[in-house]
Every structure is written in structure tokens, then in C-alpha cells.
N, C-alpha and C positions, 0 to 999 in steps of 0.2 A: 408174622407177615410183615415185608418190609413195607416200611412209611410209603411208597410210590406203587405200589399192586394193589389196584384198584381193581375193583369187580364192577361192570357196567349189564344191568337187565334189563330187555326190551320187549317189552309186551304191550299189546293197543287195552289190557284188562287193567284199569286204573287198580283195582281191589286187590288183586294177585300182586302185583308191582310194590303195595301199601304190606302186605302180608311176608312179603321178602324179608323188603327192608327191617320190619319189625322180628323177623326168624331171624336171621341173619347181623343185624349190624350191631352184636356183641363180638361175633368173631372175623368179620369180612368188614372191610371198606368199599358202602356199596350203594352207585348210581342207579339210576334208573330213566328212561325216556320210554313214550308211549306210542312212538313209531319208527319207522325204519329211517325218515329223513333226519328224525329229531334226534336220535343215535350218534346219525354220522356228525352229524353237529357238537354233540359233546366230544365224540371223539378226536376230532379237528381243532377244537378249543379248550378242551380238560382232560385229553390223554398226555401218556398214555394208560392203556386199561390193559393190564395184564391176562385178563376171562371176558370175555362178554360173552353172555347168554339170550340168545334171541328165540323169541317166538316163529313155530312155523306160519301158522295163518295169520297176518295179516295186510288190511287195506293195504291199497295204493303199491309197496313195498314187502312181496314176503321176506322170512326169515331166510330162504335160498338167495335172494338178490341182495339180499343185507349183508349177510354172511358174505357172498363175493366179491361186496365192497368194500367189507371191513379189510377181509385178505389182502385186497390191494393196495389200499390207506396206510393201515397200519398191521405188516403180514407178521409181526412176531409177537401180536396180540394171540393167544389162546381161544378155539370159538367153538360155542356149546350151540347145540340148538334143544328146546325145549316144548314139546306141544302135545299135544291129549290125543292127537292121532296117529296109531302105531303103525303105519303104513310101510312095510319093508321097502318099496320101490321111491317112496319120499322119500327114505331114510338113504334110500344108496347115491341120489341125487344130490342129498345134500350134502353125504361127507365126500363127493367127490369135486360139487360145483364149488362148495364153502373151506374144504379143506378141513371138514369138522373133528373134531376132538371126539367129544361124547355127544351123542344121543339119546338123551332122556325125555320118559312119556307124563301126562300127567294124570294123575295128580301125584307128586313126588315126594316123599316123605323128609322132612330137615336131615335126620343123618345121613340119606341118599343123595342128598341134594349137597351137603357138605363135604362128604367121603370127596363128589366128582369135583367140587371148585378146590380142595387141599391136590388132588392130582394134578387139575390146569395149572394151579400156584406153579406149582414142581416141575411141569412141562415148561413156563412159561420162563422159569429160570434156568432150565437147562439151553433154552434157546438163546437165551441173552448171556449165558456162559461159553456158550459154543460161539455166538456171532463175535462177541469180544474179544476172543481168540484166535477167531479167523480175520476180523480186523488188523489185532497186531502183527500175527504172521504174515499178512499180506504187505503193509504196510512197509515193509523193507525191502521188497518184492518191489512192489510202485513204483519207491522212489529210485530204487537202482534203475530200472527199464525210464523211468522220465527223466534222471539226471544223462544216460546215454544219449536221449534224445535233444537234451539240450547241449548237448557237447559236440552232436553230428550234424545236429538240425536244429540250430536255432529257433529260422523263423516257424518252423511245424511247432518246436517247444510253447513259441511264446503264445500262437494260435491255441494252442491244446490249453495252457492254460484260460485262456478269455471264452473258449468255448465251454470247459470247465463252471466259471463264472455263472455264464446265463444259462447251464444245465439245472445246476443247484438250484436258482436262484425259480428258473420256472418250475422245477418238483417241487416246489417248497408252497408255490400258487397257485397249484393245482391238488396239493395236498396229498403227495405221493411220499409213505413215508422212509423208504430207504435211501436216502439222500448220499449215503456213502456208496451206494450202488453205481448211481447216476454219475457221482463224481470220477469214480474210481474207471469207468469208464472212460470220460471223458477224458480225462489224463492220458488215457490210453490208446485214446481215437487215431490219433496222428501217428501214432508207432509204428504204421505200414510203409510211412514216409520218409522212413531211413535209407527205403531203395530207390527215393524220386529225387531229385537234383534238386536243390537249393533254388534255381533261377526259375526250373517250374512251378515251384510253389509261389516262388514269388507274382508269375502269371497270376494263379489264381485271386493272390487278392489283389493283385490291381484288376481284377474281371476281364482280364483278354481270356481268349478264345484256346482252348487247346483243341489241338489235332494229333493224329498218327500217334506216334509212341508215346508222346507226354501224355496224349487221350486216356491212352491202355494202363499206362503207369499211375495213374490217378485214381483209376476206377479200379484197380486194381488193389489201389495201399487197404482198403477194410478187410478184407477177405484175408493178405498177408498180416496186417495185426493182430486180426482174429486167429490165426494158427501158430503167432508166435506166443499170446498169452493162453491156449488153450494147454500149452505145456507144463503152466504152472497148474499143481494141485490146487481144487477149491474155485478156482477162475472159472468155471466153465461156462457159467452164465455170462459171465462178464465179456467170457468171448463172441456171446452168441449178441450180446449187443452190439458190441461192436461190430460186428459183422453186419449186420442190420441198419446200421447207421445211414447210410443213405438209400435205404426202403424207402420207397412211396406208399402213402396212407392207400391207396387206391391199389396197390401191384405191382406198379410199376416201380422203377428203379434198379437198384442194385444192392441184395445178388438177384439174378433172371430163376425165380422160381412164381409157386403157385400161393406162395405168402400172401395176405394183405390183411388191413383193416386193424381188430385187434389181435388179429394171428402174433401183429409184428410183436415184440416184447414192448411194452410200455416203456422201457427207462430208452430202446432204441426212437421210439417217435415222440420224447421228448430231446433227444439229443440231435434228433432231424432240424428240427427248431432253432437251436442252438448255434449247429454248424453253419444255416446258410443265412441266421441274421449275426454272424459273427463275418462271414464273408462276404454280405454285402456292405455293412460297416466298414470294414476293411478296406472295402474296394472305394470307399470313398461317400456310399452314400449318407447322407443322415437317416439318423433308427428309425424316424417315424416316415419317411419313406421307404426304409427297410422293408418295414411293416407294411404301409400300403402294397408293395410288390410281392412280398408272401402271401397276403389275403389273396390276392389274385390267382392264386398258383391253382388249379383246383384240381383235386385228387392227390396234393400231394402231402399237407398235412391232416393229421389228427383232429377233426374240425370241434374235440373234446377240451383238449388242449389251448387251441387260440387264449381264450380270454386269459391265461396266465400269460401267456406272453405277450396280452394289449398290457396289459398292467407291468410290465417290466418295460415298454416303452413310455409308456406314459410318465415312470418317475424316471428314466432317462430321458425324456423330453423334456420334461417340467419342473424338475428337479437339481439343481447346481449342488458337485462333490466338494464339499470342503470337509479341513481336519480341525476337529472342535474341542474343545477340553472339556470335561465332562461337566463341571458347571456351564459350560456354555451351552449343554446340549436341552431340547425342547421338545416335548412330544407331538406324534406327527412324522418326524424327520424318520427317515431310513438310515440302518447300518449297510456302508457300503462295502464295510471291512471285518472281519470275523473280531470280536472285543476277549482279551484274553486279560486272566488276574496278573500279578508281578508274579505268584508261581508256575506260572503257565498252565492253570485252569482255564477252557473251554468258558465263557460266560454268555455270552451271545453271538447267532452264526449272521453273517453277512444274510444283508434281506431283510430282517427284520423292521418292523417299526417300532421308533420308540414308545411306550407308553410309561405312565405312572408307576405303576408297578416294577418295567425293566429300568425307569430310572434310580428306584428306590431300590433296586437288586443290586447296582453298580452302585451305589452311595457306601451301602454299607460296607461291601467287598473292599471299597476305597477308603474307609474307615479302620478296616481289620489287616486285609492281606496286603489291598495296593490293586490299582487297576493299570495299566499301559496307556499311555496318553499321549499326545492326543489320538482322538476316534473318529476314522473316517465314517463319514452321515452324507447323505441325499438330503440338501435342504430346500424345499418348496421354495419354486424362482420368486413367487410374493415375498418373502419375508428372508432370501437370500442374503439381500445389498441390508437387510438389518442390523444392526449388532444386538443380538440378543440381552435384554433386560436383567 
């Protein structure tokens, strides 16, 4: 088993949870939490977890709502549910709400219990064999469709990037874990806007008013994105966000269907988010009046969502970007820039905060391989005008 496939077990039965780990952690690397919040918890702070195995019955949180949280958090997790009531009609519930893997009753015997976590292992790695592949295939796909559009349409490019920006930056706060989803979206958002005139874009972010055909042409570009990347293989989700993108939480928006609420795709009403506090930024206001004027909107965002994007204005409000050398840097501070090794190893993604641990990740790397420096950080306006100690 490799060093990062981790098996996470969740049962409110402290004694069964004790009995795992004791059966199990000669051959599995294996968590365990005693409810369905205290799960998502680990999972958000010590995944990823290649199986987790949840309890049907219990408090507050069953194993069906767990399970469909897990899916959404982190979907290329593996998910078992395990419970002593054989209930066919629970069981079709839950491999349909949870996307379960195996359904196992109890009381379960170790080599049945082990045969189905060596299978999750196996599923778990063929998922991350397939998604790493469809990554890089993709990947050159992207960039050609985002470098046409920076060549046709600047200011759409340089939008789609910034929109990009605070897409990641809000799944990342709200604990969504397909962030290449979200991204690869967003990159892709503006693509419809190869058919809109440079100077109507430009309308939009100084926030005048469009009418007649610029109207059409605007509300228009999602829907033609959407059917330009639906032609690449593998895209298809990708296009159905985009297409979505200016969905209202409520129904309304665009496109005019019976859509709403969670119907819309999750990575598209995070990217709702994105687009109109990147456009009203643009148009000149400051973010944390941004902010105030989106709260106000009502029915049109994701009212799940918000508190990650209070917290991305808040270290854009109160927060100064500087580029710091990595002795200079302090915990506390935000990565405002993706931190990459001298081989061009992925180290830390833009958003992050620093702590103890990430500085000591980058000490050593900086000792061994070499890190890139300096490193853009978000540093807290009290100790900005400081020079660090």
C-alpha cells in the first residue's frame, strides 16, 4: 500500500472503531472519527483518504449524508458504507445518493472486511491513474484554446485569468476538492468571447450598461463556450459549467431553464462568485464593497458558499501583497502565488497559509532541490510596514 492511501472509519460505536484499528492496522493505514462532522473534519485537514468506511445509522449525520459529503469534498475518495441493517431499499439509496463502492452488513468478518478495502485500494488507484491522465491530455487542450484567446481577446484573457484566481482560491475555502475542475473552467469561461468585440468587454468592466446586441452578445458568450469545449473528449462536465456560469442560486439567470439551487453544478456557483466579484473590482469598486453589493443580491448566490468568499475579501482587505524571500517569510501570512521547487515541483498552491510545518517543507526543499524566490504572501496590514525579525 502506498505511504498516502490512508483508510478513514466512521462509526458513533467507540468499541467497533477500537476493534478495526486493532484488526486492521498491521495491513491498512487507518483513521478513525466517531461522527459524521468529525470525518469531514479529518478529511479536510488529514486527507487525502483513499476508502472511508462509514456507518449507516448514525446521530445528527447518517452514513447516506456523509457519504454525499464526502463525494463532494473529496470525489476521488473511495466510499464504503457499513451497518448491521440489511435493508435492500437503504442500500439502493445509498449507493445511489453516496456513490458507494461496497455495501457491507455487520457483523463482518477481517478477511471480508479486507478482500473489500484491497479492492477500494485498487479502485482508488485506478481513479487517480485515469484522472492524471485525463489532466495531462487535457492540459494541452487548455492551453491552446487560452493562448487563442489571449491573442484574439486580450482583455477576456486577462479577466479569465483573475477570474481563475478567486475560483481556486474560493473552492479551496469552502473545501471543494477538484480545484483543477474549477480552474480549468474558469480559463475557459471567457472563450465565448472571441465572438464579442473588444470594446464591449471593455463596457463591462468599466460597469456601463449594455443594450441591444452587445446585450445578446454577452449573454450569449456561456452557452457558445459551452459548445465549443463540449467537442473536446472528456470536457463534458467542464462544459456544462460553463454553461451554468451565470445561473442564479434561485433560477433565475442564464441559460432560461427549470435549473436551480443545488441542481446548478457546484464548481458553476462557485464560479458565479468569482465572475461578478472580479467585475465589480474591475469596474472600479473596492472588494470589500464588492462584497457588500453581492450580499445584497438575493437569490442569486449559493448562500453555502458566501463565508468563503467573506474570507478571500477579508485577506484582500486587510492584507498587503508583497514578494518575500523565504527567510523572510512568517507564519500567518498567505501564498498569493503558487510556490514552485528550482525543478519545477508543485510545493504549495496560491491560498494557502503559511504555517510551521509549510515553512519547514520549504526550508528543506531549499536545502536539497532549491525553491524559486522570491514568494509572493498576503501579509497582515499590522505587521506589513514591519520588517520581519
Amino acid at each position: 500500500m502506498g505511504q498516502s492511501e490512508k483508510i478513514l472509519f466512521v462509526d458513533d460505536e467507540p468499541n467497533l472503531l477500537m476493534a478495526v484499528k486493532r484488526s486492521l492496522h498491521n495491513r491498512f493505514s487507518v483513521d478513525t472519527a466517531e461522527s459524521g462532522k468529525e470525518g469531514l473534519e479529518k478529511i479536510k485537514k488529514q486527507g487525502p483518504y483513499a476508502v472511508v468506511v462509514a456507518d449507516l445509522r448514525m446521530p445528527i449525520m447518517d452514513g447516506i449524508q456523509f457519504l454525499t459529503r464526502v463525494r463532494e469534498i473529496s470525489p476521488e475518495t473511495v466510499r464504503m458504507m457499513l451497518t448491521g441493517y440489511a435493508d435492500v431499499t437503504t442500500a439502493i439509496e445509498a449507493i445511489n445518493s453516496g456513490n458507494v463502492f461496497r455495501f457491507l452488513t455487520k457483523p463482518c468478518a477481517v478477511d471480508v472486511l479486507v478482500k473489500n478495502l484491497e479492492a477500494g485500494l485498487q479502485q482508488y488507484r485506478l481513479i487517480r491513474a485515469e484522472k492524471e491522465l485525463l489532466e495531462k491530455t487535457l492540459k494541452g487542450c487548455i492551453a491552446l484554446l487560452s493562448e487563442v484567446l489571449s491573442l484574439t481577446n486580450p482583455e477576456a484573457f486577462g479577466r479569465a485569468s483573475r477570474i481563475a484566481r478567486y475560483a481556486v482560491w474560493i473552492a479551496r475555502e469552502v473545501g471543494y476538492g477538484e480545484l483543477w475542475k474549477v480552474e480549468t473552467a474558469a480559463m475557459l469561461s471567457q472563450l465565448g468571447c472571441l465572438l464579442v468585440p473588444e470594446e464591449t468587454i471593455l463596457k463591462v468592466y468599466r460597469g456601463e450598461e449594455l443594450v441591444g446586441e452587445e446585450k445578446q452578445l454577452m449573454e450569449m458568450h456561456p452557452s457558445v463556450a459551452a459548445h465549443l469545449i463540449r467537442h473536446i473528449p472528456r470536457l463534458e462536465d467542464i462544459a456544462r459549467i460553463v454553461a451554468y456560469q451565470e445561473k442564479h442560486y434561485d433560477g433565475s439567470g442564464i441559460p432560461i431553464d427549470t435549473v436551480k439551487g443545488e441542481e446548478i453544478p457546484i464548481e458553476s456557483r462557485i464560479l458565479k462568485l468569482a465572475i461578478d466579484l472580479e467585475k465589480l473590482v474591475s469596474a472600479g469598486h473596492p472588494i470589500t464593497e464588492s462584497y457588500q453589493i453581492m450580499r445584497s443580491c438575493s437569490g442569486v448566490y449559493d448562500p453555502a458558499l458566501m463565508p468563503g468568499l467573506a474570507r478571500i475579501v477579508n485577506i484582500q482587505a486587510n492584507y498587503k501583497k508583497k514578494s518575500l524571500y523565504l527567510k523572510e517569510l512568517r507564519g500567518g501570512m498567505i501564498v498569493a502565488g503558487s510556490v514552485y521547487s528550482s525543478d519545477g515541483r508543485l510545493l504549495i498552491r496560491e491560498g494557502h497559509e503559511i504555517t510551521p510545518v509549510i515553512l519547514q517543507r520549504l526550508r528543506n526543499f531549499a536545502a536539497t532541490v532549491g525553491v524559486n524566490e522570491p514568494i509572493e504572501v498576503y501579509v497582515p496590514q499590522q505587521s506589513s510596514d514591519r520588517s520581519p525579525n
